[in-house]
C-alpha angles and dihedrals in degrees: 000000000000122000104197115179101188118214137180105261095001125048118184137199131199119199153160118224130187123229128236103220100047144012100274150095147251126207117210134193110189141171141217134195107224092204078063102033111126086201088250095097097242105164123229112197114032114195138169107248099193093082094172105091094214085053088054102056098043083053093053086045097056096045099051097089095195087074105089114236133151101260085227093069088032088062110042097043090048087051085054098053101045084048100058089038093056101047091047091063121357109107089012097091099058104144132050093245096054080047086053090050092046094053094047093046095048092044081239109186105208149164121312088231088049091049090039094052107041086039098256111175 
C-alpha cells in the first residue's frame, strides 16, 4: 500500500514493505524531488518518519508478525502510531530548501544527486 501526497517541488510517499528475512514489516517516508523525478516514483531522500525513539520500538514491535498479539490490539495500536505520525509530517516538507533543512537537522546521509542538488556539503 503506497500514500503519495504530490507537491510542487516536493512530492512524498508513505508505505509499508516486507522484509525478506522474517515475517515482518518496514514503514517508509520518502521523498522525491519532482525537478529530479524520472516519472517512475524513485525516491531520493528515505527517511524514518517515526523520530520519537519509544514510538519507534512499539512500531517495530507491532510489525514484526512473529511476535504473537491479538490482531485486534495489533491493529489498532499500529493505526495510532502511523496517525500521529502522519499527521506529524506528511504535507509539512513542500519545497527543496525545508527538504535541505531537513536533511541537515536529521544528519540525513543521502544521495550524492540529492546533496548535489540542494547544495548539501
Amino acid at each position: 500500500m503506497i500514500w503519495i501526497y504530490k507537491g510542487n517541488e516536493i512530492s512524498e510517499l508513505i508505505y509499508l514493505q516486507k522484509s525478506t528475512y522474517a515475517d515482518k514489516y518496514y514503514f517508509h517516508y520518502d521523498y522525491i524531488i519532482n525537478t529530479l523525478n524520472n516519472s517512475k516514483l524513485k525516491p531520493h531522500t528515505m527517511t524514518n518518519a517515526i523520530s520519537n525513539k519509544q514510538k519507534y520500538d512499539a512500531y517495530c514491535t507491532l510489525l514484526d508478525l512473529e511476535n504473537t498479539m491479538p490482531d485486534e490490539k495489533r491493529e489498532k495500536e499500529l493505526l495510532s502510531i502511523l496517525k500521529d505520525t502522519i499527521n506529524e509530517v506528511f504535507g509539512k516538507i513542500i519545497s527543496e530548501k525545508q527538504l535541505k533543512e531537513f536533511i541537515i537537522s536529521r544528519g540525513l546521509v543521502e544521495l550524492l544527486i540529492v546533496k548535489k542538488h540542494l547544495g548539501i556539503k
